[in-house]
C-alpha positions as a printed Julia matrix, in Angstrom:
292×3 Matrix{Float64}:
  14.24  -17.43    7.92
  15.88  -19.98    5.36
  17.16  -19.41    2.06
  17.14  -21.11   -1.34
  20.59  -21.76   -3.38
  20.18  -20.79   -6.98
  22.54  -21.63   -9.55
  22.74  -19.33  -11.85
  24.61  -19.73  -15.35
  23.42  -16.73  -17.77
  21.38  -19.47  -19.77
  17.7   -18.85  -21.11
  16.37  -21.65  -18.56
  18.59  -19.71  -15.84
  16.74  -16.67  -16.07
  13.52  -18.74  -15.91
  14.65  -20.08  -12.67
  15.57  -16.66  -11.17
  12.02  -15.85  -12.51
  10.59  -19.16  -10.48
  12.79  -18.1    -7.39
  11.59  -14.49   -7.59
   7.67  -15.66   -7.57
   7.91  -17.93   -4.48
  10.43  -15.26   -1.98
   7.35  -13.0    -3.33
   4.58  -14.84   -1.67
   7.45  -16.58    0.98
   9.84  -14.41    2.19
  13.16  -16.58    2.04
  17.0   -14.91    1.67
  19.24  -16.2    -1.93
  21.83  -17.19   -2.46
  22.93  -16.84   -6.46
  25.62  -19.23   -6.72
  27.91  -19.12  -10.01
  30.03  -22.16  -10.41
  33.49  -21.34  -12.33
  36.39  -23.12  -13.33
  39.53  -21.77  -11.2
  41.13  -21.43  -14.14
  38.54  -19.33  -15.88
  40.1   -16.15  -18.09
  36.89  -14.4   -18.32
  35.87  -14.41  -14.27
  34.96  -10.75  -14.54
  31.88  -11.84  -17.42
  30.63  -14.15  -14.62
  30.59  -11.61  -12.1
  28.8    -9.34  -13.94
  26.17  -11.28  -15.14
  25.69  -12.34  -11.43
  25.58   -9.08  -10.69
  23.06   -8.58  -13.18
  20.88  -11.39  -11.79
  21.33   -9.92   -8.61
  19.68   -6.84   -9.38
  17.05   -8.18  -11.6
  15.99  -10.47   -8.45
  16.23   -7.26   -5.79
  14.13   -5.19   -8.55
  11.33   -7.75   -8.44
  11.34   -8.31   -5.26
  13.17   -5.39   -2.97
  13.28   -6.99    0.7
  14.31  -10.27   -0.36
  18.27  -10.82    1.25
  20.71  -11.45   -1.93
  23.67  -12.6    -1.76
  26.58  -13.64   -4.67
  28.85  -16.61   -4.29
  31.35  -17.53   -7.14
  32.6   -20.88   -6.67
  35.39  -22.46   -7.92
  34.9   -25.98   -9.15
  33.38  -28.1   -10.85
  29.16  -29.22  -11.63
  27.54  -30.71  -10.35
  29.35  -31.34   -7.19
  30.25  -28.03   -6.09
  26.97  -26.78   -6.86
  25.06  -29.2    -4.78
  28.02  -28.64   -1.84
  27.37  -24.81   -1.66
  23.65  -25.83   -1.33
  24.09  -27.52    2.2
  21.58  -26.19    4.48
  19.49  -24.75    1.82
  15.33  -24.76    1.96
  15.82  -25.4    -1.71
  18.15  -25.64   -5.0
  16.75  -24.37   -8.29
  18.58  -24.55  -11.22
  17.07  -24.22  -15.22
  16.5   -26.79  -17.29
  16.7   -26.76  -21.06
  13.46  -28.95  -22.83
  15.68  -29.55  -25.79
  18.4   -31.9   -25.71
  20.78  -30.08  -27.56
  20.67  -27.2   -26.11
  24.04  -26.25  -24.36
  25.05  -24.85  -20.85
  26.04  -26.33  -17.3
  22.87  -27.56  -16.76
  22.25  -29.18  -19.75
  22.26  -33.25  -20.62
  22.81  -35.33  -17.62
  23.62  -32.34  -14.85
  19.97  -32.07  -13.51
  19.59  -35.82  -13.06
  23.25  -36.37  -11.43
  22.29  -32.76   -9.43
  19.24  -34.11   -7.85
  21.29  -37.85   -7.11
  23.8   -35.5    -5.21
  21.81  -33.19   -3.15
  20.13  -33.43    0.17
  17.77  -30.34   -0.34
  15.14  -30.54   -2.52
  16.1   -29.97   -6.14
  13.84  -27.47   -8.39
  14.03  -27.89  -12.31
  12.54  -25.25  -14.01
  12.09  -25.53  -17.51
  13.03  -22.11  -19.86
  10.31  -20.31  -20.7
   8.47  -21.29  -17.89
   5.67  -18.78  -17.12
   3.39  -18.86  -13.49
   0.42  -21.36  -13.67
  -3.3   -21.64  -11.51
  -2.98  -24.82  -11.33
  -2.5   -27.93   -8.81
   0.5   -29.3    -7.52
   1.18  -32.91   -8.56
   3.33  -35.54   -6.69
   4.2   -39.25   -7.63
   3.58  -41.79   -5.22
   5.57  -44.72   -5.38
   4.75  -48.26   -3.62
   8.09  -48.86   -1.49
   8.06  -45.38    0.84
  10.57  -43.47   -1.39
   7.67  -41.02   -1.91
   7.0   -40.12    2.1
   9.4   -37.19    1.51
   7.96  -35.91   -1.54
   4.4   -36.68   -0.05
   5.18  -34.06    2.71
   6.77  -31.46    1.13
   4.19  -31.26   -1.93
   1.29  -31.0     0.67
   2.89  -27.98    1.71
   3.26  -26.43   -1.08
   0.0   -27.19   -2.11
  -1.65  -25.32    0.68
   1.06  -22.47    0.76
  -0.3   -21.97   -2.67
  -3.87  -22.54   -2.42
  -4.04  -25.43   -4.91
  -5.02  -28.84   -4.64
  -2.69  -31.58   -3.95
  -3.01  -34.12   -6.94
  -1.8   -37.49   -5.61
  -0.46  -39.79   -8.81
   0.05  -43.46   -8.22
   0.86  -46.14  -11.0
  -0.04  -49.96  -11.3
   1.11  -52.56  -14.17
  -0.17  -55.87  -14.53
  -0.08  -57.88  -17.71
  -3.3   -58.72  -19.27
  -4.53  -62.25  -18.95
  -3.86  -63.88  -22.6
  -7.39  -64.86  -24.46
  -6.14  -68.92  -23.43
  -5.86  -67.84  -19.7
  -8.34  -69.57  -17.4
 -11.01  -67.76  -15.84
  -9.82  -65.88  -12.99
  -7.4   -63.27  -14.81
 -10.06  -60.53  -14.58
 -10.36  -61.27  -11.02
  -6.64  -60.9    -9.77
  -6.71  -57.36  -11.95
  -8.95  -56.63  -10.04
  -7.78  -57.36   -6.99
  -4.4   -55.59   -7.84
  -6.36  -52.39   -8.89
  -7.71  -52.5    -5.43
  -4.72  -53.12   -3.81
  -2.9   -50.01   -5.01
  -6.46  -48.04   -4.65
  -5.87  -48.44   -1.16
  -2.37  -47.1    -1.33
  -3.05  -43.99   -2.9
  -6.73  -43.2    -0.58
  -4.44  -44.08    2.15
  -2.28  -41.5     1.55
  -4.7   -38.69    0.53
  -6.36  -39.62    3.47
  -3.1   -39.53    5.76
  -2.53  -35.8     4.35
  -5.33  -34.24    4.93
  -4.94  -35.38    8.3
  -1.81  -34.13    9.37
  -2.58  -31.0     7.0
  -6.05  -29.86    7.4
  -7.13  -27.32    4.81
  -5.63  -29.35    2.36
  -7.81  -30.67   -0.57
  -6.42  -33.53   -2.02
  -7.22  -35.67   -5.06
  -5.86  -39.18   -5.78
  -5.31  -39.98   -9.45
  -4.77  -43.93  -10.2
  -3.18  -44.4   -13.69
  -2.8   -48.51  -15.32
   0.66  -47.54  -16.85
   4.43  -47.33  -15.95
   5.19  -44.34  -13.08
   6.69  -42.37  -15.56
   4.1   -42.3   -18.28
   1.37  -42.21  -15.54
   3.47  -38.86  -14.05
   3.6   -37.34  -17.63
   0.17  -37.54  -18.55
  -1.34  -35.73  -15.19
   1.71  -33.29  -14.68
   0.89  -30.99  -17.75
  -1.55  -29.62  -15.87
   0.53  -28.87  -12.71
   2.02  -26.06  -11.4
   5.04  -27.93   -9.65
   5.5   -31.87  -10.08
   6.71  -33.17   -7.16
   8.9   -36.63   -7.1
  10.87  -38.24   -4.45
  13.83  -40.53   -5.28
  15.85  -43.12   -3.24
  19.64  -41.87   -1.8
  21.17  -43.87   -4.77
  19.68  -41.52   -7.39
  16.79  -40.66   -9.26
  17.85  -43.26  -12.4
  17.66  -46.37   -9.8
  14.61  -45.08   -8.12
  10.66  -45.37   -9.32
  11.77  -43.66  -12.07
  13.48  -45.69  -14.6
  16.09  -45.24  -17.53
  15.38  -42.99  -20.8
  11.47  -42.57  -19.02
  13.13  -40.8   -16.53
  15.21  -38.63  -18.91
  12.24  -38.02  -20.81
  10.24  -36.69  -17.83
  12.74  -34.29  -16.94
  13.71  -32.74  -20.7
   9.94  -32.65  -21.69
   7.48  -31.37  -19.21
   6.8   -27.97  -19.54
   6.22  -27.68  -15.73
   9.0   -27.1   -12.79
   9.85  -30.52  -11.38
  11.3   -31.02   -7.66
  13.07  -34.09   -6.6
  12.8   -34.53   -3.01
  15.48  -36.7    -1.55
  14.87  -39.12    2.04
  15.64  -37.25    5.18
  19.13  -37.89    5.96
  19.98  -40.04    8.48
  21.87  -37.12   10.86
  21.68  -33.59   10.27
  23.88  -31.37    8.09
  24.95  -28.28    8.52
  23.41  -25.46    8.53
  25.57  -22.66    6.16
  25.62  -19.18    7.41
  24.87  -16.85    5.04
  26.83  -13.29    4.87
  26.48  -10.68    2.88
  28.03   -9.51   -0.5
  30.26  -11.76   -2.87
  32.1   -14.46   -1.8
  34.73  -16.33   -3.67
  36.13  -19.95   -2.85
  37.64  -22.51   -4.01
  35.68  -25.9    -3.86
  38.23  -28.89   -4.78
């Protein structure tokens, strides 16, 4: 059995993430690991602890069999927090929706989090409550998706929801002085990337039988196509190139947009890397290191 990291901070959106982590070990039995990054330096180390103990218990009281384990790390976010997540099924952190809001996930530490790790990242927003509804993946044109592709079918079907397959085309309308012909290349390009996306509902529910799958084909930029099917999602799935999420499909303040608005948990599912890591043993009780 594997086990999910999550970092844990005392925040609002952090006790929506132990809420998201406490639904899924419910339904897939998975050990946690509550990680609690500190500064070495910190004068108020036993607050942390007992707030982690805190979570600790509020996880074990919802659900009683699941493995949970403490680990206060010294160091510094979002490094160390991504580091202690080695060998993880999953990260899951909170997310704060406004902008201004303040903790050590807030601003740019979910984006540089999910650049960093080689798990799967989970976002959850605070506030976030359970939702019937399907799961939603983007599905870019240059393979950076085949990741994200594979892990949101299975969810999907772990689940019982429909996969929702989103895939975004942009070509600049013919001016009224263009010759004849405009219409036709538009068209051609719409049917280009229609056979993207069919392809790859129709390579999923290959390899996956059971799974229904729907392909969605928006005219816009990724981003704004994303955003306008992932409000009704219960997970919005994305996959991003090694070099980050911001030089990926999704670009610039789009990107930062998608991730502080959406009401919805978002994972960012990294490539496979290119040799294995390893895998972290997991003991039990609290641990204490120092990560420089």
């Amino acid at each position: 059995m594997g086990h999910i990291v999550l970092g844990f901070d005392g925040s609002a959106a952090a006790d929506s993430a132990l809420d998201w982590v406490a639904e899924r070990v419910s339904a897939r039995p998975a050990g946690v690991v509550l990680v609690v990054v500190a500064n070495m330096f910190h004068a108020e180390r036993p607050v942390l602890e007992r707030f982690a103990q805190e979570a600790s218990e509020r996880l074990r009281a919802r659900v009683p069999d699941a493995a949970v384990d403490i680990d206060i790390v010294d160091g510094r976010m979002p490094g160390t927090l991504s580091r202690s997540a080695e060998g993880a099924e999953l990260l899951v952190v909170g997310m704060h929706t406004n902008a201004r809001a303040r903790s050590m996930f807030a601003g740019a530490i979910p984006l540089r989090l999910t650049a960093l790790s080689a798990v799967p990242v989970v976002l959850v927003p605070a506030g976030w409550a359970p939702r019937d509804a399907p799961v939603t993946v983007g599905l870019a044109a240059d393979g950076s998706s085949a990741a994200a592709l594979r892990f949101a079918a299975v969810e999907a079907l772990a689940q019982a929801q429909p996969l929702r397959i989103v895939h975004s085309w942009l070509m600049t309308s013919p001016l009224p002085s263009a010759p004849a012909g405009g219409g036709s290349a538009a068209r051609e390009a719409h049917d280009v990337h229609r056979a993207i996306v069919d392809g790859a509902v129709a390579a999923l529910t290959h390899e996956h039988p059971g799974l229904v799958a729907e392909a969605a084909l928006v005219r816009d930029n990724p981003a704004a196509a994303l955003t306008s099917q992932a409000s009704r999602s219960s997970l919005v799935v994305i996959g991003t190139h090694r070099r980050g999420l911001l030089t990926g499909w999704l670009l610039g303040s789009v990107a930062w947009d998608l991730v502080g608005e959406l009401d919805d948990p978002i994972c960012v599912v990294p490539p496979p890397l290119s040799s294995a890591g390893s895998t972290t043993r997991i003991r039990p009780g609290v641990r204490r290191r120092v990560d420089r």
